[in-house]
N, C-alpha and C positions, 0 to 999 in steps of 0.2 A: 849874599846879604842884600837886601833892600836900599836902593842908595838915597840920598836924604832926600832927594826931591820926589820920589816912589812916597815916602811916609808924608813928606808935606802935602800931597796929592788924595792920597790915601784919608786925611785928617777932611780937607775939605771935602770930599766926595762924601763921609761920613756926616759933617755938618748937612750935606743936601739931604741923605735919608731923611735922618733926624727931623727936618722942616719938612718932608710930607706925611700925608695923614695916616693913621696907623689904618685907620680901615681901608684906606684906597690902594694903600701900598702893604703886600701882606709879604713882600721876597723885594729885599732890593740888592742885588748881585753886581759887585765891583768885577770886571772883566779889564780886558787887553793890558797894558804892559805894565800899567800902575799894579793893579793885581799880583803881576809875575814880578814887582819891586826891580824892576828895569828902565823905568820911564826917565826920560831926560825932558831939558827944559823947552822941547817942544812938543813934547808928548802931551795928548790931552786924554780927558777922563772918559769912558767908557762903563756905562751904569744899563743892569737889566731891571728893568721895576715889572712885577707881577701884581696883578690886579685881579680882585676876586671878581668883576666881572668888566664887561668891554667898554673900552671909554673914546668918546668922543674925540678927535685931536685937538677939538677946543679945549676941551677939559683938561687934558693932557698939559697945550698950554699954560692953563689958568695954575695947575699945582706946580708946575718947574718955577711958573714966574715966584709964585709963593715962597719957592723952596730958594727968590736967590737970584733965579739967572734970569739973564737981560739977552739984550737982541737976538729973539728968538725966532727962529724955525725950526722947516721941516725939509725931508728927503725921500727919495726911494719911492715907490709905488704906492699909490694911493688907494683904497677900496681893498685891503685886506687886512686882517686880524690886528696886525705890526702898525704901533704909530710911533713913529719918530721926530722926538726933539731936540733941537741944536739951540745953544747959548755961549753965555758967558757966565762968569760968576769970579771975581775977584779978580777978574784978566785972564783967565785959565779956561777955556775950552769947555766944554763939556756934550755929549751925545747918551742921552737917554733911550732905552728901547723898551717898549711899555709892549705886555702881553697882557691878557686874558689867562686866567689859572687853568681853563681847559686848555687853551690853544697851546700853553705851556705843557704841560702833560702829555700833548696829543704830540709834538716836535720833540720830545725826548721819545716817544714809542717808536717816533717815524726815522729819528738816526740809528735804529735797533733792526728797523725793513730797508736800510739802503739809502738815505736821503741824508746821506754823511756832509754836513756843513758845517764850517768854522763856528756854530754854536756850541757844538759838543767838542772843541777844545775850551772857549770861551767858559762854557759852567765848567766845566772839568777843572777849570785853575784859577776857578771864580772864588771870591771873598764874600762871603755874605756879611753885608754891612746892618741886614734884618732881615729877619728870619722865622717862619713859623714853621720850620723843621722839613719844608719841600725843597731846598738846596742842599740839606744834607742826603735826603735820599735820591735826589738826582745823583750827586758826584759817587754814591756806592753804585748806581747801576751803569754811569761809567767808568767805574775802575774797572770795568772789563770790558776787554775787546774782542767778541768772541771771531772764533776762527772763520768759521763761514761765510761771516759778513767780511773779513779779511779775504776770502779767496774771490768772495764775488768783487770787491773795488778793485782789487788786483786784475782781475779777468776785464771788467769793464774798462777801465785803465788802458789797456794794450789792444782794445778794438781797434783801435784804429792804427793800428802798424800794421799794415800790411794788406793785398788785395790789390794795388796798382803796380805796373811796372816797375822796377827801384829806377831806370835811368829817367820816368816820366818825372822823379822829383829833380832831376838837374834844370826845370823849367823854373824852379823857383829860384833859381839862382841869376836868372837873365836880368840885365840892365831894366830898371823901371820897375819891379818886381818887391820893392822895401817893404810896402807892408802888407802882402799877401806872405813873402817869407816871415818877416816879424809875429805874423797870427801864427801860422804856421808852429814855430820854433816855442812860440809862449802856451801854446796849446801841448807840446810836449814835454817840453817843459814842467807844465803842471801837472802833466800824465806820471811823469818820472815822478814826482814826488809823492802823487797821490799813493804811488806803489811801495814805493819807501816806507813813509809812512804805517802804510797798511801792513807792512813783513815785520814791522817792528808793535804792530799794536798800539798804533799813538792817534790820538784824533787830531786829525789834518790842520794845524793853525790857516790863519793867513798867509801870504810870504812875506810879510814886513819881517825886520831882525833874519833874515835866513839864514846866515851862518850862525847865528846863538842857536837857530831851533833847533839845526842838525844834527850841533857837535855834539851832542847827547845820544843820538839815536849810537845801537851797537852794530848793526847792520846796514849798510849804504855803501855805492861807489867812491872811493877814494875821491876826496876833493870835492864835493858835490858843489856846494854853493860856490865855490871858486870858478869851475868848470862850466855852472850857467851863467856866470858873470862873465865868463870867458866868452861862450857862444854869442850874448850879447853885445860887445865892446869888439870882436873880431870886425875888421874892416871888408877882409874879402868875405865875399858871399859864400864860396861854396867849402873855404875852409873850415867858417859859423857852423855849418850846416853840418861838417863833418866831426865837429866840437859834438854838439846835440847830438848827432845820430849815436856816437863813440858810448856817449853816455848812458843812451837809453839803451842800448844793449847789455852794457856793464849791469844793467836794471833790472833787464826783463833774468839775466842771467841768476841774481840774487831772487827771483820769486822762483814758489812753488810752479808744478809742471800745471797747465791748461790750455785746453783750442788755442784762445788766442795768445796766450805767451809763447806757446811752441811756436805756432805761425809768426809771430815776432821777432822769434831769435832768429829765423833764417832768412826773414824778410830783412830785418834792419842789418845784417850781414854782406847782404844782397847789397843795398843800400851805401855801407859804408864802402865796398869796393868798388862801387859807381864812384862814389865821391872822389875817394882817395887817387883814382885814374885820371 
């Protein structure tokens, strides 16, 4: 159930549609936690606004201030499709992401060829707060996850296990070394998950909330988000390291057989008995 401050959240995000213009705003898509009626009180609001064509980031501006919010910006890269707005509005946060109704169209074809991004979790458990019936046929053509596209993120996934020596990773465990291992370890980290993820047919969130995403999935390693929290919070280096490796193998062992998950299992194997010596 949605906890009171999801609905309270949920109430003013709908007050901001409402305040932009019906023709400028033809999809406006409540996303991240308020959405999924998880939000706490420093949660802020996450809104998709579609636009039947491209707008200025002034303009942009000019309809949020309209709609409400106050000290405004902006973020993220500049000179493409995506304009993004940051406020206020009652005290409460808010981040607007304004598309183009092609560019929208064209990003939902494109997480169907492999450009899997936390948008297609975001519509998938998105609210439409207004709608001219292109939110509801986005979320039917993610209710499905087809297989293919699961074995290729899989496969792509576990490139990078393997190809070096397994003792050249005990380099990353030398004194002076924090945050070449920290990239390192967060870089598989997110590999493990993208894998997960994909065995299970679920479009990759963020990693905010990680043990809520998890405990749902039916297939994963025992303990997942506990076990990267684990690898993180470990003090010795090469034990971290053997945290992470332990895991992604548990990993690669739950996916389908390919090149690189085979090369993986014996690589990361390889690997953890360098460690563990």
């Amino acid at each position: 159930m949605a906890t009171e401050w999801s609905r309270q959240l949920r109430d003013l995000a709908q007050r901001v549609a409402d305040a932009l213009p019906l023709e400028v705003a033809e999809e406006v898509v409540l996303t991240g936690s308020v959405s999924r009626g998880v939000a706490d009180e420093i949660s802020d609001i996450e809104m998709l606004v579609v636009t039947p064509e491209p707008l200025e980031l002034a303009a942009c501006f000019e309809h949020a201030r309209a709609a409400g919010l106050q000290e405004l910006d902006t973020w993220g890269a500049q000179g493409t499709p995506t304009r993004r707005v940051s406020g206020y509005r009652e005290g409460v946060p808010l981040e607007l992401i304004w598309w183009p109704r092609e560019f929208a169209e064209s990003s939902i074809d494109a997480i169907f060829l492999g450009d899997v991004s936390a948008s297609a979790d975001a519509i998938a458990n998105g609210v439409a707060l207004r709608t001219s019936g292109s939110v509801s046929r986005w979320q039917a053509r993610l209710s499905h996850y087809p297989d293919e596209l699961a074995a290729a993120q899989i496969e792509e996934a576990a490139v990078t296990w393997g190809g070096f020596t397994p003792a050249g990773f005990l380099t990353l465990a030398r004194p002076g070394e924090r945050l070449a291992r920290t990239e390192r370890m967060m870089d598989d980290a997110s590999r493990v998950l993208r894998i997960v993820y994909a065995v299970n047919r679920v479009w990759q969130p963020t990693h905010k909330r990680l043990a809520a995403r998890v405990a749902p999935l039916a297939v994963k390693p025992d303990r997942l988000a506990e076990r990267i929290e684990k690898a993180f919070s470990e003090p010795d280096p090469q034990r971290a390291m053997l945290v992470m490796t332990e895991l992604q193998s548990e990993t690669v062992a739950l996916a389908p057989d390919g090149p690189n998950v085979n090369r993986a299992r014996r690589w990361l194997a390889a690997v953890a008995d360098v460690l563990s010596k």
